[in-house]
N, CA, C and O atoms as a GROMACS GRO file, in nm:
protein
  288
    1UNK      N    1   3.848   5.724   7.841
    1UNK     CA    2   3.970   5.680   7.775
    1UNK      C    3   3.932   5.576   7.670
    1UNK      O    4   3.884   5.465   7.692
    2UNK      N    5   3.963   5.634   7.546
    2UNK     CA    6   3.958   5.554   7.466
    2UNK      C    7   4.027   5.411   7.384
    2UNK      O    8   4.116   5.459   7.314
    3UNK      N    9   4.027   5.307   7.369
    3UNK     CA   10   4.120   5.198   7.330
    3UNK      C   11   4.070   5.177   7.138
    3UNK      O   12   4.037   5.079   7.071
    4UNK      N   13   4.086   5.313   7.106
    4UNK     CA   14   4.050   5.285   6.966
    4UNK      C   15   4.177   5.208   6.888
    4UNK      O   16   4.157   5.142   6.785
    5UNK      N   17   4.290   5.222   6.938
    5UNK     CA   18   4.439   5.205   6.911
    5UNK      C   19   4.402   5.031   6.923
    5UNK      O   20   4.510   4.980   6.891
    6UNK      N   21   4.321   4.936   6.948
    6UNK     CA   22   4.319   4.869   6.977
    6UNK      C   23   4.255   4.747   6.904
    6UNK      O   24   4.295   4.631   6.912
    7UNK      N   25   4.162   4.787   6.840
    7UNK     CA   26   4.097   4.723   6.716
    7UNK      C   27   4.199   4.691   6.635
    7UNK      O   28   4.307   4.739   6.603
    8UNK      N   29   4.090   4.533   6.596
    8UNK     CA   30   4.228   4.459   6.496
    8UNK      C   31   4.230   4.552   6.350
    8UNK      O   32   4.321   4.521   6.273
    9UNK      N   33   4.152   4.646   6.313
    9UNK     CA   34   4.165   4.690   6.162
    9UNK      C   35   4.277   4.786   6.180
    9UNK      O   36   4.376   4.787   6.106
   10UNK      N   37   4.260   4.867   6.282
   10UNK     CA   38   4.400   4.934   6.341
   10UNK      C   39   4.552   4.908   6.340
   10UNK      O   40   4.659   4.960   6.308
   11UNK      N   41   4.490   4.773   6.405
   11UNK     CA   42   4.637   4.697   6.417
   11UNK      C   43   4.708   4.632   6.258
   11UNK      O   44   4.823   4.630   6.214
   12UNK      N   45   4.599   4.591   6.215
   12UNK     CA   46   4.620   4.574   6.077
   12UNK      C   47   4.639   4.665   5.981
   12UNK      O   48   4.637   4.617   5.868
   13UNK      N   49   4.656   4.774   5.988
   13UNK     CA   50   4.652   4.867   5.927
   13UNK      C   51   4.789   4.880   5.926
   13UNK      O   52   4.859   4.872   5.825
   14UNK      N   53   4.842   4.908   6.086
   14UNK     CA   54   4.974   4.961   6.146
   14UNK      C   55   5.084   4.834   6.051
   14UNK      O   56   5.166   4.866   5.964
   15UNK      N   57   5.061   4.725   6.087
   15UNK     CA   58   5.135   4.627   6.013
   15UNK      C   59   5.141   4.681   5.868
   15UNK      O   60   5.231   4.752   5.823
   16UNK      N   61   5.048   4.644   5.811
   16UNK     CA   62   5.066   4.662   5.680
   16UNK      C   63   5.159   4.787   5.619
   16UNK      O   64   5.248   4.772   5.536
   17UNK      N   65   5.121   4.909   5.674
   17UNK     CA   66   5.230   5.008   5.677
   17UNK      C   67   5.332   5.008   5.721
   17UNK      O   68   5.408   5.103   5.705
   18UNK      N   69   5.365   4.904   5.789
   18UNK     CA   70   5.506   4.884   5.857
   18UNK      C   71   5.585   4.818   5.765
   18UNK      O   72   5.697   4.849   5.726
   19UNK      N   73   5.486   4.683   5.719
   19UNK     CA   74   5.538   4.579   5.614
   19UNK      C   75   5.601   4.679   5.466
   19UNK      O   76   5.695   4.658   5.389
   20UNK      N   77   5.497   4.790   5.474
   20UNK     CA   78   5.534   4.905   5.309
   20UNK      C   79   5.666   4.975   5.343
   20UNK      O   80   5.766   4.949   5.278
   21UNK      N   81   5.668   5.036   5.414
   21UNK     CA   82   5.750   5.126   5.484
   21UNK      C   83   5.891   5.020   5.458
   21UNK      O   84   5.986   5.053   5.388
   22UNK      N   85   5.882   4.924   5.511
   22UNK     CA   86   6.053   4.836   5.550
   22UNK      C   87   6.068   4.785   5.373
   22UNK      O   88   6.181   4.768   5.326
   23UNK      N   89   5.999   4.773   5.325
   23UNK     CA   90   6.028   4.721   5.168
   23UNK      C   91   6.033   4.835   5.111
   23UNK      O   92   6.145   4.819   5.064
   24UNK      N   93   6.001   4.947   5.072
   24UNK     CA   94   6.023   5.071   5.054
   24UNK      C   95   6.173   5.141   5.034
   24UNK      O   96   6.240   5.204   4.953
   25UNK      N   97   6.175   5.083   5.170
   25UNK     CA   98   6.316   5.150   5.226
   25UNK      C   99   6.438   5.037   5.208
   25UNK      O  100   6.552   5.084   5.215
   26UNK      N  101   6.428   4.902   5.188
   26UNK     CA  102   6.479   4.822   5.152
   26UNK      C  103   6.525   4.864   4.955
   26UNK      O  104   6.636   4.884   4.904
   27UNK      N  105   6.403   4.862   4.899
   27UNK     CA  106   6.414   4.877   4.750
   27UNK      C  107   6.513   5.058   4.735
   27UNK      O  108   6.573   5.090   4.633
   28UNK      N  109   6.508   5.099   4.795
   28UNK     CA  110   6.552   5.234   4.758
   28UNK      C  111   6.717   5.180   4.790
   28UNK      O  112   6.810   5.179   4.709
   29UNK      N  113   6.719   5.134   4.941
   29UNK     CA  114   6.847   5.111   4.950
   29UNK      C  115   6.952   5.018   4.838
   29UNK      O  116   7.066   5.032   4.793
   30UNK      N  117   6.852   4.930   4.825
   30UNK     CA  118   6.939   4.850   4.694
   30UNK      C  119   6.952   4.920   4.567
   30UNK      O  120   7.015   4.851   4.487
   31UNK      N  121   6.915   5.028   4.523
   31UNK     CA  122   6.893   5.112   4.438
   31UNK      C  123   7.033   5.182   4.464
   31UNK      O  124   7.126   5.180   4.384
   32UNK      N  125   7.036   5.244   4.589
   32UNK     CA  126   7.149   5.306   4.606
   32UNK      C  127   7.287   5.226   4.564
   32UNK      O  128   7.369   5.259   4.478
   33UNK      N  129   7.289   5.108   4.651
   33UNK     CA  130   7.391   5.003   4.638
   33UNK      C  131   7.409   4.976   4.539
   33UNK      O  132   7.527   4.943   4.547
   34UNK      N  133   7.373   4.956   4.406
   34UNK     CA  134   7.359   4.911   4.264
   34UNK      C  135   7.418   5.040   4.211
   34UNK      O  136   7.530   5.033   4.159
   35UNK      N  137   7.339   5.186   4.220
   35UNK     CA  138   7.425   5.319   4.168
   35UNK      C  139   7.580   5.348   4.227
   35UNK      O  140   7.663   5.423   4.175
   36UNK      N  141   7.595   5.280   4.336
   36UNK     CA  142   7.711   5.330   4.407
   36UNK      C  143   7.873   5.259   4.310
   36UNK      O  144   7.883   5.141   4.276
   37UNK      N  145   7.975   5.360   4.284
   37UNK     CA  146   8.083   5.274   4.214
   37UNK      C  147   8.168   5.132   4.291
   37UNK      O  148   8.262   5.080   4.231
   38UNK      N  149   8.118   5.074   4.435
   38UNK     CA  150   8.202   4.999   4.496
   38UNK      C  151   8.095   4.936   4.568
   38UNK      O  152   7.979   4.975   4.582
   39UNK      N  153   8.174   4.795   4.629
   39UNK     CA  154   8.052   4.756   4.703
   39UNK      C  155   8.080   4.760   4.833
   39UNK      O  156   8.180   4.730   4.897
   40UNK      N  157   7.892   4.834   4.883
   40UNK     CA  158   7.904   4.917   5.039
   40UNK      C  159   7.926   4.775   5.177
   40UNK      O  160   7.975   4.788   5.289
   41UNK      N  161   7.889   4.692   5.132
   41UNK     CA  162   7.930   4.582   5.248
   41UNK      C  163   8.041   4.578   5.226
   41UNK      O  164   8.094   4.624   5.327
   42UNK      N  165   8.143   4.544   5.132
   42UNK     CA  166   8.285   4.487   5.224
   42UNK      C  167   8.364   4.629   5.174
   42UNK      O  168   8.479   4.602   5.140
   43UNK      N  169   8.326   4.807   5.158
   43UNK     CA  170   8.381   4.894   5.233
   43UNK      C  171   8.340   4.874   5.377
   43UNK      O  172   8.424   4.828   5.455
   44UNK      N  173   8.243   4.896   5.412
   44UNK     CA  174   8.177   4.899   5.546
   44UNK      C  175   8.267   4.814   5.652
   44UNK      O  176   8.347   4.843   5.740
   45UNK      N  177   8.217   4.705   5.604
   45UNK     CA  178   8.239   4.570   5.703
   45UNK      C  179   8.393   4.509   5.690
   45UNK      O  180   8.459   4.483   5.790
   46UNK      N  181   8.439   4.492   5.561
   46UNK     CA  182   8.593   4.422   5.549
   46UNK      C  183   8.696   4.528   5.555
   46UNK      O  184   8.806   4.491   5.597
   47UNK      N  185   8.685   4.626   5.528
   47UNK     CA  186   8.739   4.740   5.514
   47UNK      C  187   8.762   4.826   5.629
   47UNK      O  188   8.867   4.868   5.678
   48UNK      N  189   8.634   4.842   5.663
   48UNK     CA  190   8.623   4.922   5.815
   48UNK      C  191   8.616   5.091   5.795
   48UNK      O  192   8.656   5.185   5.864
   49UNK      N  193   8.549   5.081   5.668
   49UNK     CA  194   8.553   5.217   5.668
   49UNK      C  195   8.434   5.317   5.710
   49UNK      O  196   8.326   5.342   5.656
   50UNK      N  197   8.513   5.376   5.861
   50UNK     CA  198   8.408   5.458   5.926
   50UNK      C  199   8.332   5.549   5.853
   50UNK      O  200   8.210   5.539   5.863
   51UNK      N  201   8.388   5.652   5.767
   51UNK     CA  202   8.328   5.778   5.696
   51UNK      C  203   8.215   5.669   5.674
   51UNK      O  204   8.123   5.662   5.755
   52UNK      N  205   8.221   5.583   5.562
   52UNK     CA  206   8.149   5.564   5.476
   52UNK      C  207   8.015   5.462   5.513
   52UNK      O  208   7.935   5.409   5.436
   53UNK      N  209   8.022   5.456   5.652
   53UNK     CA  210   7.922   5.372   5.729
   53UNK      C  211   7.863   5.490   5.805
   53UNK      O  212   7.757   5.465   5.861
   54UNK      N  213   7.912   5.620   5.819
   54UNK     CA  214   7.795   5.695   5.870
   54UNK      C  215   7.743   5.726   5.769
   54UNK      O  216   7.622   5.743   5.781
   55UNK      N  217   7.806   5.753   5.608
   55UNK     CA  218   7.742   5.838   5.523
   55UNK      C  219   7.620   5.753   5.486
   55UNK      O  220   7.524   5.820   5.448
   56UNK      N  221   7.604   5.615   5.489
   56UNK     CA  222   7.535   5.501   5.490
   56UNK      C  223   7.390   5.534   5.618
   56UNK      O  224   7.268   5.543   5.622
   57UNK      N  225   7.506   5.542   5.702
   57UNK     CA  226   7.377   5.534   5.814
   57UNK      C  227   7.270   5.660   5.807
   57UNK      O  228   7.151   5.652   5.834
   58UNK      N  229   7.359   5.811   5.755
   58UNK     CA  230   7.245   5.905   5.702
   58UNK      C  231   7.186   5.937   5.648
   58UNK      O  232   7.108   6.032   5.643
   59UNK      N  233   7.214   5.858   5.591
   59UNK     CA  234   7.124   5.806   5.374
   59UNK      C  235   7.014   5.723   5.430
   59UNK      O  236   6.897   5.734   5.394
   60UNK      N  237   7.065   5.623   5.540
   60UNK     CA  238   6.923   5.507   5.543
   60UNK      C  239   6.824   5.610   5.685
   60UNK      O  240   6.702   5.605   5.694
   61UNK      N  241   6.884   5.667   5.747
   61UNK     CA  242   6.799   5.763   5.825
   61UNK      C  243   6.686   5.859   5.755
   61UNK      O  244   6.573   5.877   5.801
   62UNK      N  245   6.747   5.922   5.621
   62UNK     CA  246   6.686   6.001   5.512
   62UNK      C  247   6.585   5.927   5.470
   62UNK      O  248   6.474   5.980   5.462
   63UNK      N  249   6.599   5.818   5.441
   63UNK     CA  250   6.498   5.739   5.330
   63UNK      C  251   6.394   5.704   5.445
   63UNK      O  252   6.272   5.706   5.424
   64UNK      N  253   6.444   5.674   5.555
   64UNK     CA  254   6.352   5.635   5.664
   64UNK      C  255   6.244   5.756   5.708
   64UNK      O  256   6.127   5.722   5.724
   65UNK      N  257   6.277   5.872   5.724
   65UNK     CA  258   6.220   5.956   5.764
   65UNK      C  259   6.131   6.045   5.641
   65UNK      O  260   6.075   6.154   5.651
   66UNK      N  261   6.140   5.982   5.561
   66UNK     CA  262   6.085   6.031   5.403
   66UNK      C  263   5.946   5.928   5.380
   66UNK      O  264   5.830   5.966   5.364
   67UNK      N  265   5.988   5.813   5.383
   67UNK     CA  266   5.879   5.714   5.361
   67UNK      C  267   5.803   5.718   5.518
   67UNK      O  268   5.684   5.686   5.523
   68UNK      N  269   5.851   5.744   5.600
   68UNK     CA  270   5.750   5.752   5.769
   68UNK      C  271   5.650   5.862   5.699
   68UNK      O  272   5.528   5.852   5.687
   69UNK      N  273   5.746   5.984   5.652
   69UNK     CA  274   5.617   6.100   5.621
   69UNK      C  275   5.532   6.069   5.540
   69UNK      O  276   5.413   6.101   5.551
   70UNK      N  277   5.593   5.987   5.423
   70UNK     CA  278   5.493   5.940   5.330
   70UNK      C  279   5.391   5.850   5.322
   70UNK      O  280   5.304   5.843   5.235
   71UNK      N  281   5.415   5.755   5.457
   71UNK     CA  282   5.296   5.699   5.492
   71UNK      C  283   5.197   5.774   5.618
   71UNK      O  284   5.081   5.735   5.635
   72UNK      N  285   5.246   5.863   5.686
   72UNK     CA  286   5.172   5.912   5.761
   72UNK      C  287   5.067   6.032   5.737
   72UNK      O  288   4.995   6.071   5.829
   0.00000   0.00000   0.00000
């Protein structure tokens, strides 16, 4: 059994792609928010508007699962 998962260049590695990955997905999202005609926090949050907090939540799922592939 191997503990190759275990070395700090590994571990450092994993971070650093973690650190790309969450800024990635951060910059795209504000991208979105900036193209969008309204602003998505106070629909979301002051507003309460359900549709538009899942359509949110499947957009940031998308971008998430796009940049995972793209770093992996």
């Amino acid at each position: 059994m191997g503990f190759e998962w275990l070395k700090p260049g590994v571990i450092l590695g994993s971070l650093i792609y973690a650190v790309i990955g969450v800024a990635v997905f951060w910059v795209a999202f504000v991208i979105i928010d900036k193209i969008t005609p309204y602003d998505l926090w106070r629909e979301i949050v002051e507003k309460q508007n359900m549709a538009l907090g899942l359509v949110v939540a499947a957009m940031s799922l998308g971008i998430c699962v796009i940049v995972a592939a793209a770093i992996h």
